[in-house]
N, C-alpha and C positions, 0 to 999 in steps of 0.2 A: 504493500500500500504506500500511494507517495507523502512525502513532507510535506504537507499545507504550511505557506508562514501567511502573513497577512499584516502590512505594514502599509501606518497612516503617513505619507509623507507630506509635511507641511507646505500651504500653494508659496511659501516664502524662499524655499528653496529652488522655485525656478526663477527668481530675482532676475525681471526684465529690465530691472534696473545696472545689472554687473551682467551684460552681456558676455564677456572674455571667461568669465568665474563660471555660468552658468554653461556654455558651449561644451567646458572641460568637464564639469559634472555630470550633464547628459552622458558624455562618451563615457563616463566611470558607469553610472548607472547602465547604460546596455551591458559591461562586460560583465556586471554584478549577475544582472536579468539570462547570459546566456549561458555564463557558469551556472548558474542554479538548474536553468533548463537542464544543462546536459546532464547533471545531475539526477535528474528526475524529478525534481522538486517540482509542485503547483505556490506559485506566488499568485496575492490578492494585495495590488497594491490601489490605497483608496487618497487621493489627491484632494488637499486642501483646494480654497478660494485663489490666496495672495491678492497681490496688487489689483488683476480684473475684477475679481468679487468688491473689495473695496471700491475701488474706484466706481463702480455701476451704482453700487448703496451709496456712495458720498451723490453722484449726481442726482439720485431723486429722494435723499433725505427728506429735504426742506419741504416737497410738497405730497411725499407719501409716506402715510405715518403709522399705516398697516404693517405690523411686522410680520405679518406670513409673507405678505407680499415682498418684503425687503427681503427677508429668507429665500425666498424663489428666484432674487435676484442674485444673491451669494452662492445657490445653490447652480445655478446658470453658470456659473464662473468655475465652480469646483468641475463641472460637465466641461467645460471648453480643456483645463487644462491635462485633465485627462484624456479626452482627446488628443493632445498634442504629444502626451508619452505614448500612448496608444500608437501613432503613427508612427513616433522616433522607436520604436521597438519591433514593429511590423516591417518597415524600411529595411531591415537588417536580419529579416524571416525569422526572428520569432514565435512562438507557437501564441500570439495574443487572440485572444478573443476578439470576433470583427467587431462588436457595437461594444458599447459602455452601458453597462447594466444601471438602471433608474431603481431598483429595489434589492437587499438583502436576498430573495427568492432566487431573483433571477443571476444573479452572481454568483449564486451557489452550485445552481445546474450550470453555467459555464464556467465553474472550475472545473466539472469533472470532465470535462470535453476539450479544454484548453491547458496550457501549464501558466499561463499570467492572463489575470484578468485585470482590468483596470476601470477603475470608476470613481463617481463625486459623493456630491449629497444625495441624497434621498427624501426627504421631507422637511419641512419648515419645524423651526424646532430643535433637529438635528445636528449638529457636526461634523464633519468626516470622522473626528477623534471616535464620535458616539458609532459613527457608521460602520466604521474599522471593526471596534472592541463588538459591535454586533456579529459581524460577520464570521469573525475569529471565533467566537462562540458557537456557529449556524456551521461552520466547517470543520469543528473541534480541532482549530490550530493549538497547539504547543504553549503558546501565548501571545500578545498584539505590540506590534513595535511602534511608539511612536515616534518619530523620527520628527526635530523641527530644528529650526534655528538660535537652541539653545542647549547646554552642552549637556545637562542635569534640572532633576526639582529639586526647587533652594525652600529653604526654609522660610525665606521670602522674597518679594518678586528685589530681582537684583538689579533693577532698572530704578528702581527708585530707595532702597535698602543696600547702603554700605556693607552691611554687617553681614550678609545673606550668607547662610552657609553651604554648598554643596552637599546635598547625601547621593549615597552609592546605593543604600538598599533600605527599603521602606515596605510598610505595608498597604494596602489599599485602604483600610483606614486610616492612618497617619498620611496618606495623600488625602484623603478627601477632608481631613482636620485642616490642610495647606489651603483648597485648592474650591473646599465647598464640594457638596453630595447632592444631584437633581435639580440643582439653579439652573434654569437653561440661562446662556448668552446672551446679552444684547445683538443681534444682528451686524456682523462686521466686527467684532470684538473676540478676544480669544484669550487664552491665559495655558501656560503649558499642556496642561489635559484638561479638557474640558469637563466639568461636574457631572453632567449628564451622563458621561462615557465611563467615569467613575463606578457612578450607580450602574450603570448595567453589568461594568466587570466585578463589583462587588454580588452582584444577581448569580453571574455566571461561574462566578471562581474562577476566573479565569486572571493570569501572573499578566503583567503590563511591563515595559523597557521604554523609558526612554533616552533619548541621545541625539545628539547634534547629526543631523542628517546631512549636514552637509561638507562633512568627512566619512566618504562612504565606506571606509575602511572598518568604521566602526558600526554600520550596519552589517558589514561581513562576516565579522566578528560576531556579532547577536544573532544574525542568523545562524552561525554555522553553534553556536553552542558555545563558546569560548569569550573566556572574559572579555570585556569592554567599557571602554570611558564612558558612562551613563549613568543610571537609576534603574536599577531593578525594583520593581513594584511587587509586592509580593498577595497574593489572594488570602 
C-alpha cells in the first residue's frame, strides 16, 4: 500500500513578489514531487491564497462586507494557485491529477488514481491549513505538514514579540492554548495554523509539523521521516 503524505503549502511561498527566489523553488519542489513519485508515494498537496487571495479581498473590502462572499474570493485564489503547481508538475509528466478537486471527496478518489493531487479551498469558512488537516485524516496520512513562511510555532507571534521562543515539539493542545481552538479567521488573515485546523486535528488524532516551507530540504526531511528544523505537533 503506498505512503499518503499530505502537505499545506502556504500561497506565501510562491512570493510573486521574489520572482528569482520563487523560479528556484518551483524547480526544488518538482525534484521533491518526482522523487517521491518514483518512490511510490501519493502526495496531496493543498495550496494556500498568498498575495492573489489578498489582493482580490483588499479590492472589494470596502464595498463587500459579506464574508462568505470575501471567502469565495480567497478561496478563488487558493484554486488559481494550485493550478499553477498543477501545471509546473504536469509540464514535467508527473502523474498529477488533471482538475483541482473543489471538495475533500473528491480529492480522495483522485488520490487513488493519481500519485499528487493538488488543490485550494473548499468552502467559506475554511482554510487550506483546515482543508489539508481534513484530508490527511479522509486518507489516513501518517500526519499533515504545514509548510509556511515561518520556520517554527513560537510561543508568540514573533513579528511583534521580542521575547518569542521557538518550540521543536508541542502538543495539539498547547498549540491551540498559542494559536486559539474553532475561531475561524477573518477572511484574508492567517496566523501559523489556523484554529479551525486545530480542532479538526484535535477531532482526528491526527500529529501536525510545521516548518519553513521555503527550504524545501526541510520538507524532505519530514517527509521522508527524519529529523527537521520545525515543530512537531503532537495528537
Amino acid at each position: 500500500m503506498s505512503i499518503i503524505h499530505v502537505v499545506a503549502l502556504g500561497g506565501s511561498l510562491l512570493r510573486p513578489e521574489e520572482a528569482a527566489d520563487r523560479t528556484m523553488w518551483m524547480g526544488q519542489l518538482r525534484q521533491l514531487m518526482v522523487h517521491l513519485e518514483g518512490n511510490g508515494r501519493r502526495i496531496g498537496l493543498v495550496v494556500g491564497g498568498g498575495l492573489p487571495a489578498r489582493e482580490g479581498i483588499l479590492l472589494v473590502k470596502e464595498t463587500v462586507s459579506d464574508r462568505k462572499k470575501l471567502d469565495e474570493i480567497g478561496i478563488a485564489g487558493t484554486r488559481l494557485n494550485a493550478t499553477v503547481l498543477q501545471q509546473v508538475l504536469l509540464d514535467i509528466g508527473c502523474d498529477v491529477a488533471p482538475t483541482v478537486p473543489h471538495t475533500i471527496e473528491e480529492a480522495r478518489v483522485l488520490l487513488e488514481r493519481h500519485h499528487i493531487v493538488v488543490m485550494g479551498g473548499t468552502v467559506p469558512g475554511h482554510t487550506t491549513d483546515t482543508v489539508a488537516v481534513k484530508l490527511a485524516a479522509a486518507v489516513h496520512a501518517r500526519h499533515c505538514i504545514i509548510a509556511t513562511n515561518v520556520p517554527h510555532v513560537y510561543t508568540k507571534d514573533p513579528r511583534h514579540h521580542d521575547d518569542a521562543e521557538a518550540l521543536t515539539e508541542i502538543t495539539l493542545e498547547e498549540l491551540g492554548a498559542i494559536v486559539g481552538v474553532g475561531t475561524p479567521l477573518e477572511p484574508g488573515a492567517s496566523t501559523v495554523v489556523d484554529p479551525i485546523a486545530v480542532e479538526v486535528a484535535m477531532e482526528a488524532g491526527l500529529d501536525l509539523a510545521v516548518l519553513d516551507g521555503r527550504e524545501l530540504r526541510r520538507l524532505d526531511d519530514a517527509l521522508e521521516g527524519n529529523l527537521f528544523d520545525g515543530t512537531i505537533i503532537k495528537a
